[in-house]
C-alpha positions in Angstrom: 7.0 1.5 -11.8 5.6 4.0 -9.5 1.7 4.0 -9.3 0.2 7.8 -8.7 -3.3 9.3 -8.5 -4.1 12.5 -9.1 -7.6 12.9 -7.1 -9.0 17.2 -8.1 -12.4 18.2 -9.0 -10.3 20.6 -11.8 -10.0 19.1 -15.2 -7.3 22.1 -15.9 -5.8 21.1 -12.9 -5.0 17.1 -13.2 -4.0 17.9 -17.0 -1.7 20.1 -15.4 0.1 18.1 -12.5 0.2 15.1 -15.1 2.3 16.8 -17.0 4.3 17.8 -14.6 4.6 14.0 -13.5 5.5 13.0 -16.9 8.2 16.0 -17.1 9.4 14.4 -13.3 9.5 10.9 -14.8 12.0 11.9 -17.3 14.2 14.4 -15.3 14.7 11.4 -12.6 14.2 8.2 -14.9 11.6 6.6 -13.3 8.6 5.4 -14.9 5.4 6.2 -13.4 1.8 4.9 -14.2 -0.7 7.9 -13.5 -4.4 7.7 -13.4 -6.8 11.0 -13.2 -9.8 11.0 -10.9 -12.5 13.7 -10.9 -13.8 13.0 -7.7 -13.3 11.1 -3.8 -15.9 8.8 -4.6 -14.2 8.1 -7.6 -11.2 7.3 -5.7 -12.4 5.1 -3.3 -15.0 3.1 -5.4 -11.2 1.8 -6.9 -9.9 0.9 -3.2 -13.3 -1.0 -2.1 -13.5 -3.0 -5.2 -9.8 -3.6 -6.3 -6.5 -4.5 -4.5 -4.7 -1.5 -3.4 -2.2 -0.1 -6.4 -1.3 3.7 -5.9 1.8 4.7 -4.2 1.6 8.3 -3.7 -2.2 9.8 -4.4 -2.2 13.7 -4.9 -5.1 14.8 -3.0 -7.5 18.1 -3.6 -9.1 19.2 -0.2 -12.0 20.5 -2.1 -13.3 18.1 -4.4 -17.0 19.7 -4.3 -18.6 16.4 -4.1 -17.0 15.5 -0.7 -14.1 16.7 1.7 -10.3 15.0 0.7 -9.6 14.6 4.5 -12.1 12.8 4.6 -11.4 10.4 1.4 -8.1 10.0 2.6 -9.0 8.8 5.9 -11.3 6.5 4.5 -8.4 4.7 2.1 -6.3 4.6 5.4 -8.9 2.6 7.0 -8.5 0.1 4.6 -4.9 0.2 3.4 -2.8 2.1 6.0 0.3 2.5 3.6 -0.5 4.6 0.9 1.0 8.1 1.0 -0.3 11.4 0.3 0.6 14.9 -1.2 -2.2 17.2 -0.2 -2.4 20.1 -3.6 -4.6 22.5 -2.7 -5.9 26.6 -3.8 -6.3 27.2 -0.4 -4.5 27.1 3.0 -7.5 26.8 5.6 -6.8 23.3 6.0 -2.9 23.0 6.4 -3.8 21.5 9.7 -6.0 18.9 9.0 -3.0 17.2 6.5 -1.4 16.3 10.1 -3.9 14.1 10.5 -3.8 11.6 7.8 0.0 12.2 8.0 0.5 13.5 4.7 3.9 14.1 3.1 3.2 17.8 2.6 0.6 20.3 2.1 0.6 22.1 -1.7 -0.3 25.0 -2.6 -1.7 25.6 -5.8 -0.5 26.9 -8.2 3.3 25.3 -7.2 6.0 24.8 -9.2 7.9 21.8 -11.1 10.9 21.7 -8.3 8.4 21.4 -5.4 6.0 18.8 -6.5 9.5 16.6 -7.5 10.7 17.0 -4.3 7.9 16.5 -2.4 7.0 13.4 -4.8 10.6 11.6 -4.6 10.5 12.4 -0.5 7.3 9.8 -1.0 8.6 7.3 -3.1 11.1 7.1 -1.1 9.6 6.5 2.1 7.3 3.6 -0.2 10.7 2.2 -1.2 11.6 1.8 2.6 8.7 0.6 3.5 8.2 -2.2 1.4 11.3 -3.3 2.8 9.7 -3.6 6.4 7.0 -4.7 8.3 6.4 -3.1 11.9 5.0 -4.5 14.9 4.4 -3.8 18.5 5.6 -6.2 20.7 5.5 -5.4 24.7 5.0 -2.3 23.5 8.2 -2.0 21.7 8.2 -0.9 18.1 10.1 -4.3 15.8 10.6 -3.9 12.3 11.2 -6.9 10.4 12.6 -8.0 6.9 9.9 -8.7 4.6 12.5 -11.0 2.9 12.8 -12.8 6.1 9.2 -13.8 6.7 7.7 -17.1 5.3 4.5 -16.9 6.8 2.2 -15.5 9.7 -0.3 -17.7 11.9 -2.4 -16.6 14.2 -2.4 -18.2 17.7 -5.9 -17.7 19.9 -5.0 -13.7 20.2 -1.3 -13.4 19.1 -0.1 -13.9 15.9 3.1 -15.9 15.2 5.5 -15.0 12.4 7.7 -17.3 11.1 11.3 -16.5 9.7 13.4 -18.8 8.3 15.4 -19.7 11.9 12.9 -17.9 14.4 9.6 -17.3 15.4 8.4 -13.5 17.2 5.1 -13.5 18.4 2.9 -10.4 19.2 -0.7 -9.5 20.1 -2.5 -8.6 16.5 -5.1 -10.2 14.1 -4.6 -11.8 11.1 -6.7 -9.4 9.3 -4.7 -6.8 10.4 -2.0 -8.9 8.8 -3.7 -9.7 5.6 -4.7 -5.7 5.2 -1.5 -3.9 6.0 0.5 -6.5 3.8 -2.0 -6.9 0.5 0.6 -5.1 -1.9 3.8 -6.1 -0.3 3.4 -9.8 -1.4 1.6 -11.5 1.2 -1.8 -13.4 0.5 -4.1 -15.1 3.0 -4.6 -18.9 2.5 -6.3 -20.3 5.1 -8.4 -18.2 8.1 -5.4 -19.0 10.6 -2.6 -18.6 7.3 -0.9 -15.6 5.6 2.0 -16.0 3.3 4.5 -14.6 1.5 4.4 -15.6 -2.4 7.8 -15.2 -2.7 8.6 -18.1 -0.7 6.2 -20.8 -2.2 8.0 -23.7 -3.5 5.1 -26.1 -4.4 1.7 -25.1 -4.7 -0.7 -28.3 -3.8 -4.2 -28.8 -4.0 -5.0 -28.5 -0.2 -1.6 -27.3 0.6 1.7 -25.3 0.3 5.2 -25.8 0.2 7.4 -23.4 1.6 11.2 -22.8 0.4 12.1 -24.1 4.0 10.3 -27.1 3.2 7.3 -25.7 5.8 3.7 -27.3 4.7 0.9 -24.6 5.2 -2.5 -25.5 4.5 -4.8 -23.6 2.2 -8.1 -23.5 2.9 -11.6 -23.8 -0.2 -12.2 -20.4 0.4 -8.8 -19.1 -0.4 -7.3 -21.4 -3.0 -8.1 -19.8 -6.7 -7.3 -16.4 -5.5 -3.8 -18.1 -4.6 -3.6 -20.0 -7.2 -4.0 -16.5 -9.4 -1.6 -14.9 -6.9 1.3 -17.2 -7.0 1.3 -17.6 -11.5 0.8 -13.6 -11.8 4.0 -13.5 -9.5 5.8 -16.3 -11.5 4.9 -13.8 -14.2 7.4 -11.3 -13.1 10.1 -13.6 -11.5 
């Protein structure tokens, strides 16, 4: 299931490309889950209240009540993965996609063949990067297996991330952790503790057990949002 947003001030418009998305879903056999939003605040009410969910987000520049540039910059602050496909009437701000690093720049109208490729060029990219979590050790870009990781903990200012056989530490915060990783199965459970859900064996009271047999601690604060966490996941295992 991919997750899309279509973000345009244009009720004609969003009708429009979702059709074009549903048409795309059964050309390429993928199902996608598409939500309509009439404005950027709209948008990002979504991203400060909820967990991120949208893969790809098609983005208006013009949305009358505030600039899509903008918006977008504003989701990246708080989740840094999501990818965008600017769709746009006019071409005075081609430039400005560059900076939140979108996948293209639209113009509307466009036809079926370009928004597919454009939008299968995202999910891809998605698909890879779920698959990876980079880092910047001595100033060396490190991309490691999500699979791989059981847990990260931070150390006065480095963080320390444990694999199953080996431990890599690098200069980061544990919020930056916790952010970047919040749809990609990783949950904080202590101030010092973020795991991945995938590898909990036992969930305890005060406590977890890892499928390495590691014991984390889980801290008051953190404990029924992990407990929700771990059963949605055993949900869909």
């Amino acid at each position: 299931m991919i997750n899309i947003a279509i973000c345009d001030d244009q009720d004609y418009d969003r009708k429009n490309l979702k059709q074009i998305l549903e048409k795309i879903s059964l050309r390429n056999n993928i199902r996608f889950n598409i939500e309509e939003f009439k404005s950027g605040k709209e948008l990002l009410n979504i991203y400060k209240r909820d967990i991120p969910k949208f893969d790809v987000i098609f983005l208006d520049i013009i949305l009358g009540d505030s600039n899509g540039i903008d918006v977008a910059k504003c989701i990246l602050d708080l989740y840094s993965s999501i990818k965008f496909i600017i769709l746009s009437s006019s071409k005075d701000f081609i430039l400005d996609g560059y900076d939140i690093s979108a996948i293209n720049y639209i113009i509307k109208p466009s036809s079926i063949e370009r928004i597919e490729k454009e939008l299968l060029r995202a999910i891809d990219i998605q698909e890879n990067n779920k698959k990876f979590y980079e880092i910047n050790k001595n100033g060396n870009t490190v991309l490691l297996k999500l699979n791989n990781i059981y847990y990260f903990e931070v150390d006065h200012r480095k963080v320390n991330v444990y694999e199953k056989e080996n431990v890599i530490d690098y200069y980061d915060r544990l919020d930056n952790v916790e952010k970047n990783l919040a749809d990609k199965g990783f949950k904080r459970c202590h101030r010092s503790y973020v795991i991945n859900i995938s590898k909990i064996k036992e969930l305890r009271s005060n406590e977890v057990k890892l499928l390495n047999e590691q014991i984390v601690p889980v801290g008051r604060k953190y404990k029924e949002n992990l407990k929700e966490t771990f059963f949605n996941y055993l949900q869909t295992v």
